[in-house]
C-alpha positions as CSV (number, residue, x, y, z in Angstrom):
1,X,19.2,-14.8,10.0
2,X,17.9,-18.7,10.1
3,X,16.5,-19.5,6.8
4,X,12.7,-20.2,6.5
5,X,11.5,-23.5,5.9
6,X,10.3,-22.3,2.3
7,X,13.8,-21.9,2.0
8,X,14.9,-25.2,3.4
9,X,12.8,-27.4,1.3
10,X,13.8,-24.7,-2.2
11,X,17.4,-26.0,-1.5
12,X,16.5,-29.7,-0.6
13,X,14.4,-30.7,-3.5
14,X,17.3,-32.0,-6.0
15,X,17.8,-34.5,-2.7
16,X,14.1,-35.3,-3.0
17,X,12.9,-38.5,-5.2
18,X,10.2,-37.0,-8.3
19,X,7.3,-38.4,-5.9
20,X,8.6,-36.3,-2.5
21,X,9.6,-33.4,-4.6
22,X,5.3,-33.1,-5.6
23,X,4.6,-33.1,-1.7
24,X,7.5,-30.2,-1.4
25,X,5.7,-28.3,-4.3
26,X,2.5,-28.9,-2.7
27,X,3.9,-27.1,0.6
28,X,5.4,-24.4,-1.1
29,X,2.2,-23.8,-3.2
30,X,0.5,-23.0,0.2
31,X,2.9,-22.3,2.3
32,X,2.8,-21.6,4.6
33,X,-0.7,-22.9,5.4
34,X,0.0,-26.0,3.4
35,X,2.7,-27.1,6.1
36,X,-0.2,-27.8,8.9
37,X,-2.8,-29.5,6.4
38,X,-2.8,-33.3,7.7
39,X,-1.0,-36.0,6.0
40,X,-4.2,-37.3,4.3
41,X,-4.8,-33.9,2.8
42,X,-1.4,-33.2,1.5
43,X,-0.7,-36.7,-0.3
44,X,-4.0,-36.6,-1.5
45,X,-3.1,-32.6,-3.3
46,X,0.2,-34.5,-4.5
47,X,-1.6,-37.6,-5.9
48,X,1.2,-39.7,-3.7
49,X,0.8,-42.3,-0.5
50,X,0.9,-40.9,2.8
51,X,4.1,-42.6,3.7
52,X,5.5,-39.9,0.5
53,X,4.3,-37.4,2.7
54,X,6.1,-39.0,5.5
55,X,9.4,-39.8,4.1
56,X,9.6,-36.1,2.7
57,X,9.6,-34.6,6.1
58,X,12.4,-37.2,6.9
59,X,14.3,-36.2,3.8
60,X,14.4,-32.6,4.7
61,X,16.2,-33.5,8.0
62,X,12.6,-33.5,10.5
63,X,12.5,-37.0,12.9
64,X,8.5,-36.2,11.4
65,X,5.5,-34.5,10.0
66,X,4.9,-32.6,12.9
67,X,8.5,-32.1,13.8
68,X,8.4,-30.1,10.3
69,X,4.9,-28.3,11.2
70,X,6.4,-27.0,15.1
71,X,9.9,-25.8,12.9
72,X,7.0,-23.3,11.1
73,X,5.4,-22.6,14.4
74,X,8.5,-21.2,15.5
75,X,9.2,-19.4,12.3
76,X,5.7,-17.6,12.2
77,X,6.0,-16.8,15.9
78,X,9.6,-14.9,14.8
79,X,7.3,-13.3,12.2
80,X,5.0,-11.8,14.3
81,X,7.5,-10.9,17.2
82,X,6.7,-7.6,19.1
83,X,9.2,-5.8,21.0
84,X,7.9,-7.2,24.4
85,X,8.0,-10.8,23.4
86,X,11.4,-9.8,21.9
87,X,12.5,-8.6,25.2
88,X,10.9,-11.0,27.1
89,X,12.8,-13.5,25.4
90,X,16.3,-11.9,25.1
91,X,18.9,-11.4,27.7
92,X,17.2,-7.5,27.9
93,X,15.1,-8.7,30.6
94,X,17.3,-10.6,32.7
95,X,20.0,-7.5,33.2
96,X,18.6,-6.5,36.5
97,X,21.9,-4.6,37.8
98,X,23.0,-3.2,34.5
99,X,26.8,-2.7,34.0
100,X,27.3,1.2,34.0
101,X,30.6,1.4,34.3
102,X,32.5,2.7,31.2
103,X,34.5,0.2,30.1
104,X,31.3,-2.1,30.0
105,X,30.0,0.7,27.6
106,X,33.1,0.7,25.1
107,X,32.1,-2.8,25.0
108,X,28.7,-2.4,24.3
109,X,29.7,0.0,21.7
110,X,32.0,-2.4,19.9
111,X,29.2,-5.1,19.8
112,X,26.9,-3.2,18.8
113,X,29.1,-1.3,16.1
114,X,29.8,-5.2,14.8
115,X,26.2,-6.0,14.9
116,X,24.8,-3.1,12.4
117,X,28.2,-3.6,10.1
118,X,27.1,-7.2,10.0
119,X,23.1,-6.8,9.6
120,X,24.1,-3.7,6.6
121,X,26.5,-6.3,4.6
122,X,24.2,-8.6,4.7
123,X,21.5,-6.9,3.8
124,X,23.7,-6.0,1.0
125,X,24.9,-9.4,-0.3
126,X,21.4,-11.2,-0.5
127,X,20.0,-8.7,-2.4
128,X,19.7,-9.9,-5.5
129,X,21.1,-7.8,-8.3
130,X,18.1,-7.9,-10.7
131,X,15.8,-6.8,-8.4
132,X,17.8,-3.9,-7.6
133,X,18.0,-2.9,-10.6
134,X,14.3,-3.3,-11.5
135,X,13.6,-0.8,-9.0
136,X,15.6,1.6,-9.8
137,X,14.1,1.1,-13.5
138,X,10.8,1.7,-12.1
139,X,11.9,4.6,-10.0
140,X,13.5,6.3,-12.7
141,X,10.7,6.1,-15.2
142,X,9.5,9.6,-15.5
143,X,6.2,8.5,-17.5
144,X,5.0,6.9,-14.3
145,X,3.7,8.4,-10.9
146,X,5.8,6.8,-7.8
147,X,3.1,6.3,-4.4
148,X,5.3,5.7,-1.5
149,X,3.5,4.2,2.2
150,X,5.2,3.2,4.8
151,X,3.9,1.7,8.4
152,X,4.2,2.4,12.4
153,X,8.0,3.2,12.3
154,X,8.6,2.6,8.6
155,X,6.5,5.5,7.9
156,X,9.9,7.4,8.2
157,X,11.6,5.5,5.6
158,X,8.9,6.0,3.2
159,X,9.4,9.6,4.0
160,X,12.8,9.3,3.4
161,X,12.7,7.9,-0.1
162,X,10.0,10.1,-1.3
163,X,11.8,13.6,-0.2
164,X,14.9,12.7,-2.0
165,X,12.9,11.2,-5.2
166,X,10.6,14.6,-5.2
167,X,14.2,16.6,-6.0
168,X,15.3,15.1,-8.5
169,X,11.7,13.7,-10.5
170,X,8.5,14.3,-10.7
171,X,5.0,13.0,-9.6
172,X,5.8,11.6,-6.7
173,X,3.7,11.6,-3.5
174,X,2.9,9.7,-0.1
175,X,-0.3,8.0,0.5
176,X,-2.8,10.2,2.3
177,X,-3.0,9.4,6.5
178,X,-6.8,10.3,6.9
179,X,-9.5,7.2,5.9
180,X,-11.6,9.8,3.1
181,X,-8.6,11.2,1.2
182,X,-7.1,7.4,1.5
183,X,-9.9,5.7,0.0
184,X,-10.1,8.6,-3.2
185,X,-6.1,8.4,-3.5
186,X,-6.7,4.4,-4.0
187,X,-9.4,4.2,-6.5
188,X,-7.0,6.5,-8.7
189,X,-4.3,3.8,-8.9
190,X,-3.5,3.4,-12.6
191,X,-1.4,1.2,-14.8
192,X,2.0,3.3,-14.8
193,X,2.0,3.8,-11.4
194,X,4.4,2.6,-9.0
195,X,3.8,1.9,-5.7
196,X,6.5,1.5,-2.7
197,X,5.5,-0.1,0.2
198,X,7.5,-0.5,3.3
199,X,6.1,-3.6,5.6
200,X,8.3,-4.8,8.4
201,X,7.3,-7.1,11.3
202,X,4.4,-6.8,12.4
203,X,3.0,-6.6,9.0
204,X,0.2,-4.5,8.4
205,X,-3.1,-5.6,6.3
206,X,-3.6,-2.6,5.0
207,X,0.0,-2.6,2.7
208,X,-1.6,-5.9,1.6
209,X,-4.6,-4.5,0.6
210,X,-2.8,-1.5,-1.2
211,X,-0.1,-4.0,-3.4
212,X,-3.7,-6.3,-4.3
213,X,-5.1,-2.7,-5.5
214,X,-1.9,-1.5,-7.3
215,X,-1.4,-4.7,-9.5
216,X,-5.0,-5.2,-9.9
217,X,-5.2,-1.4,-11.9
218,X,-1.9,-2.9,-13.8
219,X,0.4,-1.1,-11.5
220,X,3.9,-2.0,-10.5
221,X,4.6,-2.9,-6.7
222,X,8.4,-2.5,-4.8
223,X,8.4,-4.0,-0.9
224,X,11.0,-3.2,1.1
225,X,10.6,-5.9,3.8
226,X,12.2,-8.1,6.5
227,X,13.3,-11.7,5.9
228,X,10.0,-13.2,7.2
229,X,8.6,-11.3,4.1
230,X,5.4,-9.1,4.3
231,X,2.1,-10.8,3.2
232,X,2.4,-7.7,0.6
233,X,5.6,-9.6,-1.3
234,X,3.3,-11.9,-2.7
235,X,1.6,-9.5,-5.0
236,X,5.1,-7.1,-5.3
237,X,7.0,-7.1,-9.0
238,X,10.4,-6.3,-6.4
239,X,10.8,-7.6,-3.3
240,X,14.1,-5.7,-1.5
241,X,14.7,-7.7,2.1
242,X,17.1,-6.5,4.3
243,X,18.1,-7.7,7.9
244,X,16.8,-6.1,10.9
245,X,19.0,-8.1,13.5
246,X,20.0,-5.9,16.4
247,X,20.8,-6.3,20.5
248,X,17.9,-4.6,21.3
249,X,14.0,-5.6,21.1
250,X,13.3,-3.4,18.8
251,X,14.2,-4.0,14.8
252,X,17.4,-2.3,13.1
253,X,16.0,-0.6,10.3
254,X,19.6,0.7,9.7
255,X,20.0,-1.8,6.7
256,X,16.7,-0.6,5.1
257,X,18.3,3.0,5.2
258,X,21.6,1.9,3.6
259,X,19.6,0.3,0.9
260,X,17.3,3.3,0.1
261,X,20.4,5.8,-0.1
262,X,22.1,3.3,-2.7
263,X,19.1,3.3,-4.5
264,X,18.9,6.8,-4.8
265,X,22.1,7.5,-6.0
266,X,21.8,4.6,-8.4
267,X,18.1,6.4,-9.7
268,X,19.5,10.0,-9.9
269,X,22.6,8.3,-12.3
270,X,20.0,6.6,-14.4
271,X,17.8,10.2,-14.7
272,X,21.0,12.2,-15.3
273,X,21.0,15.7,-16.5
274,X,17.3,15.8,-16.2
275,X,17.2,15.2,-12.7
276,X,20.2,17.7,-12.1
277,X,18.0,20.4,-13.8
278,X,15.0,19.8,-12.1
279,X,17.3,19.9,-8.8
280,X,18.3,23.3,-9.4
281,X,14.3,24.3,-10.9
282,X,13.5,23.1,-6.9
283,X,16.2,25.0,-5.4
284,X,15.8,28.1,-6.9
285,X,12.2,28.1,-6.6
286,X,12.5,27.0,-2.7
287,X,15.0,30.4,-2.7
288,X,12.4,32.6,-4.3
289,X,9.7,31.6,-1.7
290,X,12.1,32.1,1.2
291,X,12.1,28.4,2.0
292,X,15.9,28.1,1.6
């Protein structure tokens, strides 16, 4: 995955003179609206001459300003990707006589085998340690409620985290589907609640709405995002990216599973033997009720 340009100009500015590295805080103040403000406007938020504003671009490796503002048109336009444009853009759409035979399929196989081991360590590497483990602190806290949403496909890894979580803790439960119920479950947000959000490409406004809501009560927020990060990171205490690259127009959301079972195991070691006992309280009660 190409890094954003937020990213680009983070790891430039100790290349930057003190007077282009205002303009680069200016951009990454607003990004990423700030990037297609016009020269005039961003010198004058820096308090430097528009040739600063200029210069900067060059110093970050652009030919110019708007060389720098298309880079972010292309980067939003990744953000906001849908599987047709995906397709419509990939080699999916060109493979009018598709291969069937099966030795074309073992290859497919391999590639794709190399392509999820890839996207998984990855995923795995970047995240960074400390927010790892600040979810799992949250998670594990059994004085607060855990809220877990989840959108069009990601819906199923929000389900996912929650059933596991209900076995070994309680309070935890899945935002409401229906508008009335919704609207009730949200005014009830409190301060030791934590709220999960899963918000991949394209991003939904509601999971925006929700993380604004949960930190406004004095709530804790965790997004489990892609690398384009959801509108709903900006207002998250944990923000856990992982890759969605695949051969296919449609997102991997394989990483994102990987992540969620490590961080249940690594919640159920931090609750210990009260999580082992309210395990069996779950089974034996599921037993009694003929559910098991």
């Amino acid at each position: 995955m190409s890094p954003t340009l937020a990213d680009e100009i983070r790891d430039r500015l100790g290349d930057l003179s003190p007077a282009e590295r205002k303009v680069a805080r200016v951009l990454l103040a607003g990004y990423p609206a700030a990037v297609f403000e016009t020269v005039a406007t961003i010198a004058a938020r820096a308090s430097v001459s528009a040739p600063t504003v200029l210069r900067c671009a060059s110093r970050l490796g652009y030919k110019g300003f708007p060389d720098l503002q298309a880079a972010l048109r292309l980067e939003l336009d990744a953000r906001t990707a849908s599987p047709i444009t995906l397709y419509e853009t990939s080699g999916s759409s060109r493979r009018d006589v598709p291969d069937r035979s099966e030795e074309a399929s073992d290859a497919r196989l391999g590639e794709r085998l190399a392509l999820v081991q890839q996207a998984v360590s990855q995923t795995f590497k970047e995240v960074a340690p400390q927010e790892f483990s600040d979810a799992v602190r949250l998670l594990s806290d059994p004085r607060r409620r855990v809220h877990v949403a989840g959108g069009r496909f990601t819906h199923l890894l929000a389900r996912y985290l929650g059933l596991h979580l209900t076995q070994f803790r309680d309070q935890v439960d899945f935002f409401p589907d229906r508008d009335v119920e919704r609207a009730s479950f949200l005014t009830q947000l409190a301060r030791r609640d934590v709220t999960v959000l899963f918000d991949y490409r394209r991003y939904e406004a509601d999971k925006t709405v929700i993380a604004e809501l949960a930190r406004e009560r004095g709530g804790k927020v965790i997004v489990f995002t892609d690398p384009w990060l959801s509108p709903a990171a900006a207002h998250a205490d944990v923000v856990l990216v992982t890759q969605v690259t695949s051969d296919s127009p449609y997102d991997s959301l394989t990483p994102a599973l990987a992540l969620i079972e490590s961080l249940v195991a690594a919640v159920l070691d931090r609750v210990g033997s009260e999580g082992h006992e309210r395990m069996k309280l779950a089974e034996s009660v599921a037993r009694r009720t003929g559910l098991l």
